[in-house]
ZADO-1210 file (C-alpha; in nm, 4 decimals, padded with zeros to 6 digits):
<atoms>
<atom x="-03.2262" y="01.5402" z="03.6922" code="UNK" pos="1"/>
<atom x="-02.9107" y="01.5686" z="03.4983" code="UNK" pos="2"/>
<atom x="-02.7999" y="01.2293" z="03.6127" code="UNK" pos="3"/>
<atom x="-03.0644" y="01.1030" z="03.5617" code="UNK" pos="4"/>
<atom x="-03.0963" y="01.2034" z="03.1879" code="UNK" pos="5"/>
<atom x="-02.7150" y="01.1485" z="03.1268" code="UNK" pos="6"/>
<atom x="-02.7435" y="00.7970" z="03.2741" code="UNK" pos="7"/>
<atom x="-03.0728" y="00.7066" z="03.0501" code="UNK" pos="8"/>
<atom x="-02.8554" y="00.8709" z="02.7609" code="UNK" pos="9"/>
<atom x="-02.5837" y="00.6335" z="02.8553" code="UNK" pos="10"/>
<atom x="-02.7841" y="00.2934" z="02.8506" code="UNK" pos="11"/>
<atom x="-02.9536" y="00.3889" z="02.5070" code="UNK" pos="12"/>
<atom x="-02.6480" y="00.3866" z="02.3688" code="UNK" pos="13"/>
<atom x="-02.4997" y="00.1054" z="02.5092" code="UNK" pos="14"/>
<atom x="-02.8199" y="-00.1059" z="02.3795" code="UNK" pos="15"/>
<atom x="-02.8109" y="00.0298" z="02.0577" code="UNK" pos="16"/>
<atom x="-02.4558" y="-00.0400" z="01.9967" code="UNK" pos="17"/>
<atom x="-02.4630" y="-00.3796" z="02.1183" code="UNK" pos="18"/>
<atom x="-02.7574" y="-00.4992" z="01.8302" code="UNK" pos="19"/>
<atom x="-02.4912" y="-00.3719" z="01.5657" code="UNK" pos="20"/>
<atom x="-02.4073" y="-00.6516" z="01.3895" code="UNK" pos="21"/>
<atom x="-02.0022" y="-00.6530" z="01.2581" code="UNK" pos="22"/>
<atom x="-01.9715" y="-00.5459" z="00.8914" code="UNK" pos="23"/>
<atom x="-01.7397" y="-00.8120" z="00.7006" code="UNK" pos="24"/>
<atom x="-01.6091" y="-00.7633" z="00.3531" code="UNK" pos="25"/>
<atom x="-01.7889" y="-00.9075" z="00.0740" code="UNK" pos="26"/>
<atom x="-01.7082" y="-01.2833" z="-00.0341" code="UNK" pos="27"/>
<atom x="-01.4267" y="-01.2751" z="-00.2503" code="UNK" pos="28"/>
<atom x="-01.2766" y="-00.9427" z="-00.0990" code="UNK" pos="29"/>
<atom x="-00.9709" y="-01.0226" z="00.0873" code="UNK" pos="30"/>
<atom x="-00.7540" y="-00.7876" z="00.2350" code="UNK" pos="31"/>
<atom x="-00.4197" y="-01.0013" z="00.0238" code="UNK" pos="32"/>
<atom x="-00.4378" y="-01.0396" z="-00.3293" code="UNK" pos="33"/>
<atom x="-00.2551" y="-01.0647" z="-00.6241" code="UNK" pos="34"/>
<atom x="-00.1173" y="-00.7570" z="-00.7459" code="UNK" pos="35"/>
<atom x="-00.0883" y="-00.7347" z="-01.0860" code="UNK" pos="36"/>
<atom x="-00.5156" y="-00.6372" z="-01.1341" code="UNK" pos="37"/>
<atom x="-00.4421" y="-00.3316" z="-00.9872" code="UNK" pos="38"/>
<atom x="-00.0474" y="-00.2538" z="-01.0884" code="UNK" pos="39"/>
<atom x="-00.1228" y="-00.2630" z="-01.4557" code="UNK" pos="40"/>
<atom x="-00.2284" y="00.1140" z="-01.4524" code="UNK" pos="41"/>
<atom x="00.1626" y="00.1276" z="-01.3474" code="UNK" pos="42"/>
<atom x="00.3517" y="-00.1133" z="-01.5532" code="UNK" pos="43"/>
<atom x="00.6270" y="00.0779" z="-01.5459" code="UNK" pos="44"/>
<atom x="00.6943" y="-00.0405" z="-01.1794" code="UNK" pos="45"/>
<atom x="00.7647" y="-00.4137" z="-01.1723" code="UNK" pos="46"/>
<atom x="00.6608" y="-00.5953" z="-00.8562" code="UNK" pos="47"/>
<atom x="00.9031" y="-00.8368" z="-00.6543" code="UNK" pos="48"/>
<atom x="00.7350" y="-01.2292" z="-00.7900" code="UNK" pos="49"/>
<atom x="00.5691" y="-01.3483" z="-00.5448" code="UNK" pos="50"/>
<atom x="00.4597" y="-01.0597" z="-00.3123" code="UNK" pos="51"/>
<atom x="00.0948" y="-01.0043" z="-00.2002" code="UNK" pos="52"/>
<atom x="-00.1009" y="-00.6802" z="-00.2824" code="UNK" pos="53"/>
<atom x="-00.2470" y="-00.5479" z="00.0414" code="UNK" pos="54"/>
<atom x="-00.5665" y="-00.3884" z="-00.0626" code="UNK" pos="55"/>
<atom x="-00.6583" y="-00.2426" z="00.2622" code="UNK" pos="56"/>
<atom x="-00.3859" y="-00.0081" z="00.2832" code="UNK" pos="57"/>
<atom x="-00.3253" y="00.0171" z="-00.1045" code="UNK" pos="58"/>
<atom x="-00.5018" y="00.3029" z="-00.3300" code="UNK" pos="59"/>
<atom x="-00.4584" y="00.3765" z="-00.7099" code="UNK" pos="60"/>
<atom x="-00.6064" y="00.7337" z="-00.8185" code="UNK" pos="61"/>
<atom x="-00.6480" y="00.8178" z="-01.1805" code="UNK" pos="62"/>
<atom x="-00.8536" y="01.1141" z="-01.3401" code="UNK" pos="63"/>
<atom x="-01.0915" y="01.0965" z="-01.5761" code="UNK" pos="64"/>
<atom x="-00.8484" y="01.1609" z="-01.8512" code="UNK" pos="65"/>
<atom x="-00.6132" y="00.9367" z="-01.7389" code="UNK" pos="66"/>
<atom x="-00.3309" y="01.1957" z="-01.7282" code="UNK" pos="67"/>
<atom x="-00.2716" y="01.1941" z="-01.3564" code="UNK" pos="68"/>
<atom x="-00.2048" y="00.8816" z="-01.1569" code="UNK" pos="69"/>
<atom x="-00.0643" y="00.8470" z="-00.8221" code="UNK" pos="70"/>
<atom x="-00.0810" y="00.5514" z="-00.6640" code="UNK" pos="71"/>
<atom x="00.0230" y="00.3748" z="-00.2763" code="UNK" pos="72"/>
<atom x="00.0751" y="-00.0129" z="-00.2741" code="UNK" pos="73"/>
<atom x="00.1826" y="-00.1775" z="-00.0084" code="UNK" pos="74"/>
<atom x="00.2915" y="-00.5375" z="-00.0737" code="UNK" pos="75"/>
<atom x="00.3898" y="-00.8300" z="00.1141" code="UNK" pos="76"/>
<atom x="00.6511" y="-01.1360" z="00.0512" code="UNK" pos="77"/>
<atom x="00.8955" y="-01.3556" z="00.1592" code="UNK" pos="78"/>
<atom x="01.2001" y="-01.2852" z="-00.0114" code="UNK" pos="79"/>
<atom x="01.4746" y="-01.1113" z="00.1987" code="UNK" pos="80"/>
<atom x="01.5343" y="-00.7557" z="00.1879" code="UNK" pos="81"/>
<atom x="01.8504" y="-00.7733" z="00.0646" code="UNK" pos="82"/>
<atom x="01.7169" y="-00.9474" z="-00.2462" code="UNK" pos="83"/>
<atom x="01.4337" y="-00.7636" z="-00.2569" code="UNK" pos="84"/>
<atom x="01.6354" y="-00.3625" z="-00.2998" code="UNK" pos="85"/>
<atom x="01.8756" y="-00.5900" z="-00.5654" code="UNK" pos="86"/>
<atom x="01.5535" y="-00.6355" z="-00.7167" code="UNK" pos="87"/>
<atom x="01.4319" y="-00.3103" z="-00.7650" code="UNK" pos="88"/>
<atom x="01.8011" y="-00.1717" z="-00.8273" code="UNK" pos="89"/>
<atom x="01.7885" y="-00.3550" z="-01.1434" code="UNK" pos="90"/>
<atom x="01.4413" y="-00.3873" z="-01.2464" code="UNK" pos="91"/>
<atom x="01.3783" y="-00.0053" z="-01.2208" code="UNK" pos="92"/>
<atom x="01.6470" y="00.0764" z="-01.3958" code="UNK" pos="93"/>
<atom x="01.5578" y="-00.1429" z="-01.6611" code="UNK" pos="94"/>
<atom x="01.1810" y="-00.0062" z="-01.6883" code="UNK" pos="95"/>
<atom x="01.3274" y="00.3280" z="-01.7193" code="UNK" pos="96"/>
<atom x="01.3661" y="00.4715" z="-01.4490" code="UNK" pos="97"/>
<atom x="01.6761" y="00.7025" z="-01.3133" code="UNK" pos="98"/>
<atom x="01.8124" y="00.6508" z="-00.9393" code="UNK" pos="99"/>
<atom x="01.7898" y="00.9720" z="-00.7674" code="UNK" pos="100"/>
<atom x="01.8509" y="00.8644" z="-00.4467" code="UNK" pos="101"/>
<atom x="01.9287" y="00.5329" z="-00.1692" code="UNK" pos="102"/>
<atom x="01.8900" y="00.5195" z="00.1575" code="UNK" pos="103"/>
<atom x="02.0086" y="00.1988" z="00.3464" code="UNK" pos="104"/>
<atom x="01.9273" y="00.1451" z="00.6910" code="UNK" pos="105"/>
<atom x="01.6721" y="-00.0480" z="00.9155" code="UNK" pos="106"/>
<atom x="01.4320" y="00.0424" z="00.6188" code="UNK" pos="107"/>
<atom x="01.5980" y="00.1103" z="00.2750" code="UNK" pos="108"/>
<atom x="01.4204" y="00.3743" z="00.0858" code="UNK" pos="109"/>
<atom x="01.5035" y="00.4505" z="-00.2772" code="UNK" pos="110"/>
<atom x="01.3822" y="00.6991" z="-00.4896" code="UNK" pos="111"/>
<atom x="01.3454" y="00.6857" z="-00.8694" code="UNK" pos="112"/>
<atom x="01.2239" y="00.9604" z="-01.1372" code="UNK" pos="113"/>
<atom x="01.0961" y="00.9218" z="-01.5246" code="UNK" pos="114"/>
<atom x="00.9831" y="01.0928" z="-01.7506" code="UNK" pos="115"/>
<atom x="00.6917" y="01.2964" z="-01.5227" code="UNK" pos="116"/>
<atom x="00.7033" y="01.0881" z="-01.2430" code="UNK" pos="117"/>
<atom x="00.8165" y="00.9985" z="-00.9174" code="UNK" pos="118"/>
<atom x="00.8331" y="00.6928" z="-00.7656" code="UNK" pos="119"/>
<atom x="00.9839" y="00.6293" z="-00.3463" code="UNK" pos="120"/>
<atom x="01.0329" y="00.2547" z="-00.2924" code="UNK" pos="121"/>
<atom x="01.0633" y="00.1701" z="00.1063" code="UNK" pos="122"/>
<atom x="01.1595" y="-00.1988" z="00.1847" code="UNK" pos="123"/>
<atom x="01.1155" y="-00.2982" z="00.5471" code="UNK" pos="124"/>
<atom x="01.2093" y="-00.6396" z="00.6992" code="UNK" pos="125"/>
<atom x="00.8966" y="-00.7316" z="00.9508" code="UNK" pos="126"/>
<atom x="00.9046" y="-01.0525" z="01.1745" code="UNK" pos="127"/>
<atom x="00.8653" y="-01.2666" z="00.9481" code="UNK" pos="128"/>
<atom x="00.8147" y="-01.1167" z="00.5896" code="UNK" pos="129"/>
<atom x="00.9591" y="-00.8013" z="00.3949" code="UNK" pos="130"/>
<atom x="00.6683" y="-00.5322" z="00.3274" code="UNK" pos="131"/>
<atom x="00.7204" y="-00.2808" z="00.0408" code="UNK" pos="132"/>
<atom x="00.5287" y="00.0165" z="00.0439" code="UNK" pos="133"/>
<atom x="00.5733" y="00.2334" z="-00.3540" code="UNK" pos="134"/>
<atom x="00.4094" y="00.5677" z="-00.4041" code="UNK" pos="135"/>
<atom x="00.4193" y="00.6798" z="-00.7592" code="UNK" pos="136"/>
<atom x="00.2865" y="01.0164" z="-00.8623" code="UNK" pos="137"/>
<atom x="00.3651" y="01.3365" z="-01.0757" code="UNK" pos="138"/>
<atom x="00.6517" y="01.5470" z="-01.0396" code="UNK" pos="139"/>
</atoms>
């Protein structure tokens, strides 16, 4: 009886699950796009020209009053890593931001802090791109 009910149990599910349709994004809703719609909340961290905003794997939060963001973006681009950490050696400095720490190996991770805020920088080489992953948030 209990096979019986576990196998009927079984094929239910299996039918049901196979008339699920896939869910795709809605038309205009890539996983890529260009970053600076959803980096202007932090214009104080400049983005390598260029380099893709992965949306899927990206998140901004702000609350209602605006005085807390934190944010994840994880971008995309061709430029070497090497060029990529000269980049953001300069160009955070030059938005304000003090080096608090660099850490150079297979993935270089550099942190920054300003007034309030923290940002960590990681720059990875993949096979064929570099991917740069920033968190910002509070102290």
């Amino acid at each position: 009886m209990n096979k019986l009910l576990v196998s009927g149990l079984l094929i239910l599910l299996a039918s049901g699950c196979a008339l699920m349709e896939p869910v795709e994004a809605p038309p205009g809703q890539g996983e890529v796009q260009n970053p600076a719609a959803l980096t202007a909340r932090f214009a104080n961290v400049p983005i390598p020209p260029g380099f893709d905003l992965d949306r899927t794997k990206s998140f901004i939060y702000e609350s209602g009053s605006g005085a807390v963001k934190v944010g994840k973006l994880h971008l995309t681009g061709w430029n070497g890593i090497e060029e990529v950490v000269e980049y953001y050696r300069n160009e955070m400095v030059a938005k304000g931001w003090s080096s608090v720490s660099i850490m150079e190996q297979k993935i270089t991770v550099m942190v920054y802090e300003q007034e309030g805020q923290m940002c960590t920088i990681m720059v990875e080489p993949t096979f064929s791109k570099t991917h740069v992953e920033i968190n910002v948030g509070p102290k």
